[in-house]
C-alpha positions as CSV (number, residue, x, y, z in Angstrom):
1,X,95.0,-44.0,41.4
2,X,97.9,-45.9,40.5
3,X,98.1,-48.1,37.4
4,X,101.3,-49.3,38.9
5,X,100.0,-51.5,41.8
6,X,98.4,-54.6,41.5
7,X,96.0,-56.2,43.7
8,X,97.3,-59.4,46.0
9,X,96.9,-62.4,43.7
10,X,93.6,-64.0,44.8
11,X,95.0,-67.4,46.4
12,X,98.2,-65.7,48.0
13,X,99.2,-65.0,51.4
14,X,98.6,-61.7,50.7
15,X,95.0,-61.6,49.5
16,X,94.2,-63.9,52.6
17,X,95.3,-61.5,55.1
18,X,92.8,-58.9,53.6
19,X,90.0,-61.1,54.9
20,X,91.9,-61.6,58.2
21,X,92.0,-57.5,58.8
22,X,88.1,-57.2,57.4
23,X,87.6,-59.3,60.5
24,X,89.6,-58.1,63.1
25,X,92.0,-61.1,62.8
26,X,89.0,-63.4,63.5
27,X,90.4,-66.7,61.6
28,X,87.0,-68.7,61.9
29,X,85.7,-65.5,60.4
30,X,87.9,-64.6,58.0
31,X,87.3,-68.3,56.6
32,X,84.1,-68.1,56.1
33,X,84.2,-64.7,54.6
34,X,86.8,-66.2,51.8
35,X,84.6,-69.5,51.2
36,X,81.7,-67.0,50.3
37,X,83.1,-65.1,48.6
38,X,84.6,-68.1,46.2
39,X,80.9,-69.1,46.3
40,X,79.9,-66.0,45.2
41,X,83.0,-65.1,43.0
42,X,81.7,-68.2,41.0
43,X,78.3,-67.4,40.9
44,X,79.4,-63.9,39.4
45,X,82.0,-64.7,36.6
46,X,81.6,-68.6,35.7
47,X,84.2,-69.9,33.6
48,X,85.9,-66.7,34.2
49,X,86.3,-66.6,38.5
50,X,89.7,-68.2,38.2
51,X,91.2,-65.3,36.3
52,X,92.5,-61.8,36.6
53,X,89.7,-59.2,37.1
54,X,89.2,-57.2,33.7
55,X,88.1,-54.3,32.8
56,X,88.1,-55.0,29.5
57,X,85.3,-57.8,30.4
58,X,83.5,-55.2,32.5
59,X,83.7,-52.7,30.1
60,X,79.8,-52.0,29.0
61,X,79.3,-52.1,32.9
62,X,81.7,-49.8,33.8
63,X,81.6,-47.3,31.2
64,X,77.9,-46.4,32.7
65,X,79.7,-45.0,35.5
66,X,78.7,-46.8,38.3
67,X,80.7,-47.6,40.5
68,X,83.2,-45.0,40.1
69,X,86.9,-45.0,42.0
70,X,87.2,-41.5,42.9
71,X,90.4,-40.8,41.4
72,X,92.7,-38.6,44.0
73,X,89.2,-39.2,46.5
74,X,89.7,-40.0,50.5
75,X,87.7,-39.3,53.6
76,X,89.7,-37.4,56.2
77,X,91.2,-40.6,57.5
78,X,92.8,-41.3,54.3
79,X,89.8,-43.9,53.3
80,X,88.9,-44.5,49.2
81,X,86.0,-42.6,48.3
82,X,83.5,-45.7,46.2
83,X,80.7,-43.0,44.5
84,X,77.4,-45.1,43.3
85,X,75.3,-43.2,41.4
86,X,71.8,-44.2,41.3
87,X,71.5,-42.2,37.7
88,X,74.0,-43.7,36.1
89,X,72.2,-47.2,36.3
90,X,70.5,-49.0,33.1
91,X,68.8,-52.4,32.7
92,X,69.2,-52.0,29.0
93,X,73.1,-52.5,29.3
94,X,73.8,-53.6,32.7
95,X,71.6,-56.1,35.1
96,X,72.1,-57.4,38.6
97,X,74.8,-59.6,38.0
98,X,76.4,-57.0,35.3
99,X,76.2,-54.2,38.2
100,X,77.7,-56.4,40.8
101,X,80.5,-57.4,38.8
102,X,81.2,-53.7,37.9
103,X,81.0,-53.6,41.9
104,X,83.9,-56.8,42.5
105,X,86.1,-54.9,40.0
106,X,86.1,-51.3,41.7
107,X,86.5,-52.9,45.0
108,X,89.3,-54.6,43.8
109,X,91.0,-51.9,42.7
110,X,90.3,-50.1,45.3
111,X,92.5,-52.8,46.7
112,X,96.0,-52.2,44.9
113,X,96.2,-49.0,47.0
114,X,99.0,-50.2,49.6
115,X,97.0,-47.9,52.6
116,X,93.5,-49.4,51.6
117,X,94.8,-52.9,51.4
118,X,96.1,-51.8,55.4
119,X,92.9,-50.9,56.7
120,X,90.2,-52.7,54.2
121,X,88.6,-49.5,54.4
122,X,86.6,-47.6,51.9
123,X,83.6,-44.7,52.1
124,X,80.6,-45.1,49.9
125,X,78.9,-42.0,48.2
126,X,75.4,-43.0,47.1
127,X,74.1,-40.7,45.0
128,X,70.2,-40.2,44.0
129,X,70.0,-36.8,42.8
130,X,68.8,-38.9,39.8
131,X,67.3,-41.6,40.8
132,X,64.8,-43.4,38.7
133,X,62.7,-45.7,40.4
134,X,61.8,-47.9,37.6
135,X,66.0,-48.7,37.8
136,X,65.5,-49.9,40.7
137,X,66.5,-53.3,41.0
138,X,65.9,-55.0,44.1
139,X,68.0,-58.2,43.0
140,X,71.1,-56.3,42.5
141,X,71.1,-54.2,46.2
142,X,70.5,-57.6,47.6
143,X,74.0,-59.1,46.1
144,X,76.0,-55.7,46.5
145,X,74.8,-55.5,49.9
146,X,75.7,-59.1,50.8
147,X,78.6,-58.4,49.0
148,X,80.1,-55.4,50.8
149,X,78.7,-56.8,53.8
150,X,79.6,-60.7,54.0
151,X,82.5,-62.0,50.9
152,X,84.5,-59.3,49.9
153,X,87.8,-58.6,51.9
154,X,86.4,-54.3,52.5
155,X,85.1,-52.7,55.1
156,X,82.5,-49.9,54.7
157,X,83.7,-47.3,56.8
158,X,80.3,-44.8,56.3
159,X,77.8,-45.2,53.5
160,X,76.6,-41.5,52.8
161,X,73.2,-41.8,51.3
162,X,73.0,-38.7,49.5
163,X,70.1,-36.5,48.1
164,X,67.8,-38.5,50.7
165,X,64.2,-38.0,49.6
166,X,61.3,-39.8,50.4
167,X,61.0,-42.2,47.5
168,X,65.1,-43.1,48.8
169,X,64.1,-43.1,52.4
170,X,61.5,-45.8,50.6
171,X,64.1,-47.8,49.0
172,X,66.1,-48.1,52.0
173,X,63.2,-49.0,54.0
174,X,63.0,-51.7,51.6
175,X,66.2,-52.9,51.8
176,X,66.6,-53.1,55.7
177,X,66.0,-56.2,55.9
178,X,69.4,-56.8,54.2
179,X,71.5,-54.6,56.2
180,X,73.1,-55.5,59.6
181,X,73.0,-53.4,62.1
182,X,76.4,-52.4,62.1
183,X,76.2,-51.5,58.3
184,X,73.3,-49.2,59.4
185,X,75.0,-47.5,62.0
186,X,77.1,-46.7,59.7
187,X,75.1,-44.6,57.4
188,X,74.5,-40.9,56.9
189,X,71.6,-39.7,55.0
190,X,71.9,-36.6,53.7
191,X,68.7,-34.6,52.5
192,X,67.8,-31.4,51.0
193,X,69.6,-29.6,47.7
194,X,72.9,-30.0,46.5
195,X,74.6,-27.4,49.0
196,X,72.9,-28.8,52.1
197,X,74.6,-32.1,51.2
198,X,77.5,-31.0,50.4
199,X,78.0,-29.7,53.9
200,X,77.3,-32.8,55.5
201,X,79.6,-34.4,53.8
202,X,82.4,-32.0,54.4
203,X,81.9,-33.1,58.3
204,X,84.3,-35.8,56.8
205,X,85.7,-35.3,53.8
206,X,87.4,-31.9,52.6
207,X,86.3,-29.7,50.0
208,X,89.1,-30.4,47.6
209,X,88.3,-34.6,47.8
210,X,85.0,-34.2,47.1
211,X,83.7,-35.7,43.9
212,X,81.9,-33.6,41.0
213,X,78.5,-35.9,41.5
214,X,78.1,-33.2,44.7
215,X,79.7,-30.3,43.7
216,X,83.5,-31.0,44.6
217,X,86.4,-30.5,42.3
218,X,87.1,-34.4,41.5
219,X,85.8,-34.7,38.4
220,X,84.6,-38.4,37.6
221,X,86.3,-39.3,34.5
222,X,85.3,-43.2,34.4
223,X,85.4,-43.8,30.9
224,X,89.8,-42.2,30.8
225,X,90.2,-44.1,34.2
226,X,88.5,-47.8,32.3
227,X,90.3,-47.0,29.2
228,X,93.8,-46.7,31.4
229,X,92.9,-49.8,33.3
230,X,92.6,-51.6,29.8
231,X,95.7,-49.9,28.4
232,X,97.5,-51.6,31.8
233,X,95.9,-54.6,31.6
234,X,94.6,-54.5,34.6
């Protein structure tokens, strides 16, 4: 990923056409997509919405891994590859608010890449090859659904739900009530051992972008990638 790029500054021409593509050029739409996501922007970072996104600020958060920015990581129609993994998570460094900043500040990156920033187009690995139920928060999926889904200027292109067992089938079942339709339409879940999801996800990703959370060569090195961002004072 480029340290070069920046992402559109957040009141400038620029950053409002991202919410015009999320919404197919829809400008009643796109309007009230930016007005919640100020809302929610606000309700996030305080005193700090107004400035720069940081990862120095979202440090502890990020350094859990999760989100991770698959570095080198895209679909085979050149979309970002998002990985969350569900192991990664812990309410003894990170709660909802904590995990959905983390989530603002990898989407916005995400953002700085010039053919991202095109489309508003990412793909989201969800990993629970680890999940621990009593992680589970159901106050964070609620904001980084509503976020994804309703104020940030991204589009989820497929959400592959991977390692699907039946405590995750649970979960999801849980959340549903959260999800549009469209957002579920969107989704892939992918069961069985580490092989059998690997294969469904090379249905549209190739081998060589697949992330090391599944067995591809794209080793996540988050803590390298934060420490770079902080370096770049991005």
């Amino acid at each position: 990923h480029q340290l070069s790029g920046e992402a559109p500054a957040s009141t400038s021409p620029e950053f409002l056409a991202l919410f015009l593509r999320t919404e197919d050029l829809n400008v009643r739409n796109a309007a009230t997509r930016y007005r919640r996501y100020w809302e929610m922007r606000v309700t996030l970072f305080g005193d700090d919405a107004g400035k720069p996104f940081s990862a120095e600020r979202e440090r502890a958060t990020l350094d859990l891994g999760f989100p991770i920015l698959v570095q080198g990581g895209r679909d085979k129609l050149g979309r970002q590859l998002i990985v969350t993994d569900q192991g990664n998570m812990n309410s003894k460094i990170a709660g909802p608010v904590q995990l959905c900043r983390a989530v603002w500040y990898v989407v916005h990156a995400a953002l700085e890449d010039p053919e991202t920033a095109k489309t508003c187009y990412i793909t989201l690995i969800d990993i629970n090859e680890n999940l621990r139920f009593s992680e589970f928060s159901l106050a964070f999926c609620r904001m980084g659904l509503d976020s994804l889904q309703r104020f940030l200027p991204i589009r989820v292109a497929t959400t592959h739900i991977c390692f699907a067992s039946p405590l995750v089938k649970y979960v999801w079942a849980l959340l549903s009530t959260f999800i549009s339709q469209e957002s579920k339409n969107r989704m892939s879940m992918l069961s069985g051992r580490r092989e059998e999801v690997r294969k469904g996800l090379l249905e549209s990703i190739d081998a060589e972008c697949l992330p090391g959370e599944v067995g591809g060569p794209l080793k996540s090195d988050f803590k390298g990638w934060v420490q770079q961002r902080i370096d770049a004072g991005l």
